[in-house]
C-alpha positions as CSV (number, residue, x, y, z in Angstrom):
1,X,-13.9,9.8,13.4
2,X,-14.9,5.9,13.9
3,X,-14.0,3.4,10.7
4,X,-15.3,0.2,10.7
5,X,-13.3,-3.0,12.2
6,X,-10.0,-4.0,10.4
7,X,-7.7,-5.2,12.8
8,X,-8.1,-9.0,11.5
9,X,-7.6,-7.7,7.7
10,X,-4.0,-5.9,9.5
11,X,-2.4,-9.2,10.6
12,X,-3.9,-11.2,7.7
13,X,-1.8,-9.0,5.8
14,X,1.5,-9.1,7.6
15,X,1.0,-12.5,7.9
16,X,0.8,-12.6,4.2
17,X,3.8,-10.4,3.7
18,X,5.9,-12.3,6.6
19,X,5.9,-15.5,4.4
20,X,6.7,-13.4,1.1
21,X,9.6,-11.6,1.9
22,X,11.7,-12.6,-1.1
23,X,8.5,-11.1,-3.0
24,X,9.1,-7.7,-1.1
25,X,12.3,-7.8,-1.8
26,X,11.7,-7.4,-5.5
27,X,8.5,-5.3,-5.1
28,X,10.9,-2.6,-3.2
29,X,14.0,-2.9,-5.6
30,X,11.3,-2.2,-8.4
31,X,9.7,1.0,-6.8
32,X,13.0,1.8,-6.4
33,X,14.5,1.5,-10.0
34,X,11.5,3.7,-11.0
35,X,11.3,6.3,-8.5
36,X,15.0,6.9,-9.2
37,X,14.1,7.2,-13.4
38,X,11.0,9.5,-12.5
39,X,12.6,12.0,-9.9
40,X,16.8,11.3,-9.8
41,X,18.6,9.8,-7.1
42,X,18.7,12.6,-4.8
43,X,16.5,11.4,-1.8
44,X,16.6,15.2,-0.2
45,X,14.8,16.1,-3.7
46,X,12.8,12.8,-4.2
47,X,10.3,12.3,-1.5
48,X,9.3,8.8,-3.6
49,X,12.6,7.3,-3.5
50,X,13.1,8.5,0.0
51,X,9.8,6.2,1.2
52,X,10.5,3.3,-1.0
53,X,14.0,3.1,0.9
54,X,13.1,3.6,4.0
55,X,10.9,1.2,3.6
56,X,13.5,-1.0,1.8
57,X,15.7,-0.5,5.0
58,X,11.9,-1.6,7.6
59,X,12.6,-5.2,5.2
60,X,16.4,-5.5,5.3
61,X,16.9,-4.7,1.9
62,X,20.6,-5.2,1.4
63,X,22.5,-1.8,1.3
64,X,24.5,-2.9,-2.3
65,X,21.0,-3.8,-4.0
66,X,19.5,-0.5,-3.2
67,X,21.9,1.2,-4.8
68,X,22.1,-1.2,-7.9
69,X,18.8,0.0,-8.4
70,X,19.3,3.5,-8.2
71,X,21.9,3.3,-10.2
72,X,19.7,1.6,-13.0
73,X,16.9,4.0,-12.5
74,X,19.8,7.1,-13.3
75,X,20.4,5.2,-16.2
76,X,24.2,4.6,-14.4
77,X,23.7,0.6,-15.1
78,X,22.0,-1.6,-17.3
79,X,18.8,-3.6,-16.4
80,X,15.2,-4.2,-17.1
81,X,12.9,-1.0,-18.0
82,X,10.2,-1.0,-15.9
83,X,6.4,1.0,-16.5
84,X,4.2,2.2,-14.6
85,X,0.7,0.9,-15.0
86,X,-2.4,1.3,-12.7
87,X,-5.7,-0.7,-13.1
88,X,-9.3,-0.3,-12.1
89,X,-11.9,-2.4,-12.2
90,X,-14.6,-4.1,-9.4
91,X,-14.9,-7.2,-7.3
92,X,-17.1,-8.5,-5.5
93,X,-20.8,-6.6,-4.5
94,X,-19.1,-4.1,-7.1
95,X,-16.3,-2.9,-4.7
96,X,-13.6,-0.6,-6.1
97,X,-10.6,-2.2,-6.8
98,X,-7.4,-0.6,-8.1
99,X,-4.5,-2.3,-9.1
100,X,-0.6,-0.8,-9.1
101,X,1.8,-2.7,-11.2
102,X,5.4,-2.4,-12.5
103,X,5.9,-4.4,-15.6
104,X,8.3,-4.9,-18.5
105,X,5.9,-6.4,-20.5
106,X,2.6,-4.6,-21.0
107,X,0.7,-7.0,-23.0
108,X,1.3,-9.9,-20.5
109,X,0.2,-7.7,-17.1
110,X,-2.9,-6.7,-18.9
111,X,-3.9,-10.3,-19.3
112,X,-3.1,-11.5,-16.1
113,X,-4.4,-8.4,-14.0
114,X,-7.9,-9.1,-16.4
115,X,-7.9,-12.8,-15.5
116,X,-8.0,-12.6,-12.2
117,X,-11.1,-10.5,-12.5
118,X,-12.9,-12.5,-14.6
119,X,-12.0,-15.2,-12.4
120,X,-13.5,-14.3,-8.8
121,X,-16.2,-12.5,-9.8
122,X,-15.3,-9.3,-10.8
123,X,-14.2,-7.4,-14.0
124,X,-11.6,-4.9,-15.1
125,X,-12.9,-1.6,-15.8
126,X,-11.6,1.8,-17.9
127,X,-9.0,4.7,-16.1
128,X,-10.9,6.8,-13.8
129,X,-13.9,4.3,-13.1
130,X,-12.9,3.8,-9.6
131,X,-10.0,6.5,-8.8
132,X,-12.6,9.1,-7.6
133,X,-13.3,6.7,-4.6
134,X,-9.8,6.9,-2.8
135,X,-7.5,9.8,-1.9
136,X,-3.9,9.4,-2.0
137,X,-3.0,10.1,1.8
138,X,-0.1,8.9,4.3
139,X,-1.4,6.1,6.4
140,X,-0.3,4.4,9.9
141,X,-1.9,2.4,11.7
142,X,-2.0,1.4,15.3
143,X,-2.6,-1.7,17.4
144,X,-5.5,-2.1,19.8
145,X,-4.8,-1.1,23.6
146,X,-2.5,2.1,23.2
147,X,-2.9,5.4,25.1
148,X,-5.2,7.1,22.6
149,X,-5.6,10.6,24.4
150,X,-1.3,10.5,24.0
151,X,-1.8,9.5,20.7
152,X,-4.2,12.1,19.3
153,X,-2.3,14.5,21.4
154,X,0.9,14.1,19.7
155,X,-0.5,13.8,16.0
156,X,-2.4,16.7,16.1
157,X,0.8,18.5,17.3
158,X,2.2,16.9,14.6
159,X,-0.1,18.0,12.2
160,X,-1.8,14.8,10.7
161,X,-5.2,15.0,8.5
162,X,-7.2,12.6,10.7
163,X,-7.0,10.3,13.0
164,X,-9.8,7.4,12.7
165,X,-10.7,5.3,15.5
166,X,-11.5,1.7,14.3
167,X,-14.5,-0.5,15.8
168,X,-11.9,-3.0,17.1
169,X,-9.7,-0.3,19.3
170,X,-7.3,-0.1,16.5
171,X,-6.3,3.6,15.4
172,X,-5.3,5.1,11.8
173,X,-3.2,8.5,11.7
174,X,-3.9,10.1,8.3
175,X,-1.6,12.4,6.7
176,X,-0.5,14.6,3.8
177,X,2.0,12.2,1.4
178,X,4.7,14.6,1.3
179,X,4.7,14.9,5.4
180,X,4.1,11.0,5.8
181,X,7.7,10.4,7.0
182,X,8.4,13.2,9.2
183,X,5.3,12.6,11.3
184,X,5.8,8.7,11.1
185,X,9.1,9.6,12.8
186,X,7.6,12.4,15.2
187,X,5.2,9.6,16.4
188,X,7.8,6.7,16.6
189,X,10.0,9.0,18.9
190,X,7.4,9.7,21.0
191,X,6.5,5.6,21.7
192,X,3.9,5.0,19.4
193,X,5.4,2.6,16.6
194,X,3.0,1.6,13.9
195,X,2.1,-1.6,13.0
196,X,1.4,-0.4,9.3
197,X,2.9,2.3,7.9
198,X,2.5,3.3,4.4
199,X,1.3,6.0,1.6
200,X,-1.7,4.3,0.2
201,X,-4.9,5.1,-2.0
202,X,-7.3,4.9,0.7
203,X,-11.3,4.3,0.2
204,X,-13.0,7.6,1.1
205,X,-15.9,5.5,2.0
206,X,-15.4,1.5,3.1
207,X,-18.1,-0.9,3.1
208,X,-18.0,-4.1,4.8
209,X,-18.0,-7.4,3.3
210,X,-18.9,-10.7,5.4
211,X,-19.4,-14.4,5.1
212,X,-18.8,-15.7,1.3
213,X,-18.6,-12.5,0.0
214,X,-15.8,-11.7,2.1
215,X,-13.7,-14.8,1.6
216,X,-14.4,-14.7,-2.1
217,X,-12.9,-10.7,-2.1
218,X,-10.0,-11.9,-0.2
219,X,-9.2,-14.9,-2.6
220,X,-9.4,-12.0,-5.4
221,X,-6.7,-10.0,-3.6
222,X,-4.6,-13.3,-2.6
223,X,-4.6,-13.9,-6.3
224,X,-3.2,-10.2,-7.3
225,X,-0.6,-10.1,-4.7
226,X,0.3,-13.3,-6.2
227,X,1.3,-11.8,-9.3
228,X,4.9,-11.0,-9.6
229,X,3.9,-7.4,-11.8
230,X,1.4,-6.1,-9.3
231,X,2.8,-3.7,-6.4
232,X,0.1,-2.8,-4.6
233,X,-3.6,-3.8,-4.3
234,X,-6.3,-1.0,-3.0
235,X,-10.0,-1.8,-2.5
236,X,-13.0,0.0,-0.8
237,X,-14.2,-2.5,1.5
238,X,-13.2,-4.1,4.8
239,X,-13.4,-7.7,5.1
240,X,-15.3,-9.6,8.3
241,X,-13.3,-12.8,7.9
242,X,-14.2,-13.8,11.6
């Protein structure tokens, strides 16, 4: 299957990450503090709290704030309670954008998340306007220039969902959430090491965005990951910032 070009949207967003790490920090200690209240601290029984510490561990989380914050999602400590809140809405050209937040004050993420709409161009719509365009799926992705007969080789004997080759040599592996870390790991001891690895909402269908229209998208998704409530950003277009 070929996807569009995205290899310069990749390292736009490490690059982003790389000079927020104390953000990431407190992203991960969030997830988490929740994925601990929603499922228990058992990461052999909790497949979300597994991920968000493994990926806690990819960042360098330290070992004594991970637990502090499974201890405060068990309810074994004190601290902030955290909800779960998910926005849709659309940006620019009408592209689907949905926004995951954690957030002890409801009332104040709603108003930010909605100004930042209104702001560049797009608006905040209701639950379920946008959802039907993505599929929650495992997601890695791979930089330009590896051995991709190896690669497709090994995933399919992994047993991935897809494996998408991108217009700029990169490569996605798609997989089932629940089987995301065990083929991550399959691939990893093989050789191939992913430069993104995630479970995502990904677009069932991307569009591309160029010129204006693609730096004003990417100033809306600067502005969301600038917001300290907001966890992850998901939209269905690829931006040509080139």
């Amino acid at each position: 299957m070929a996807g569009h070009s995205k290899w310069a949207n990749i390292k736009h967003r490490k690059a982003a990450a790389d000079a927020k790490k104390s953000k990431i920090t407190t992203r991960l200690i969030k997830e988490i503090t929740i994925a601990a209240k929603m499922g228990g601290g058992d990461v052999t029984s909790n497949p979300r709290l597994r991920l968000a510490m493994e990926k806690a561990r990819e960042n360098n989380v330290a070992k004594e704030n991970v637990e502090r914050a499974i201890k405060r999602g068990c309810g074994e400590l004190e601290g902030v309670n955290y909800e779960e809140l998910r926005f849709e809405g659309y940006g620019i050209n009408g592209a689907g954008v949905i926004v995951e937040c954690l957030t002890d004050n409801k009332t104040r993420t709603v108003a930010e998340v909605r100004h930042v709409f209104t702001k560049h161009g797009g608006n905040l719509g209701t639950d379920g306007c946008v959802a039907f365009q993505f599929k929650h799926c495992g997601q890695l992705i791979f930089a330009p220039g590896l051995n991709e007969d190896k690669l497709m080789e090994i995933a399919l004997e992994l047993g991935v969902d897809d494996i998408v080759s991108n217009d700029d040599g990169s490569f996605e592996v798609i997989t089932n959430p629940n089987e995301f870390i065990e083929i991550k790991e399959g691939l990893i001891s093989k050789g191939f090491k992913p430069e993104v690895a995630e479970v995502v909402m990904k677009a069932e269908n991307e569009t591309e965005l160029m010129g204006d229209d693609a730096e004003k998208m990417q100033k809306m998704l600067d502005a969301f990951d600038e917001l300290d409530d907001v966890q992850e950003v998901y939209t269905t277009v690829v931006l040509n910032l080139e």
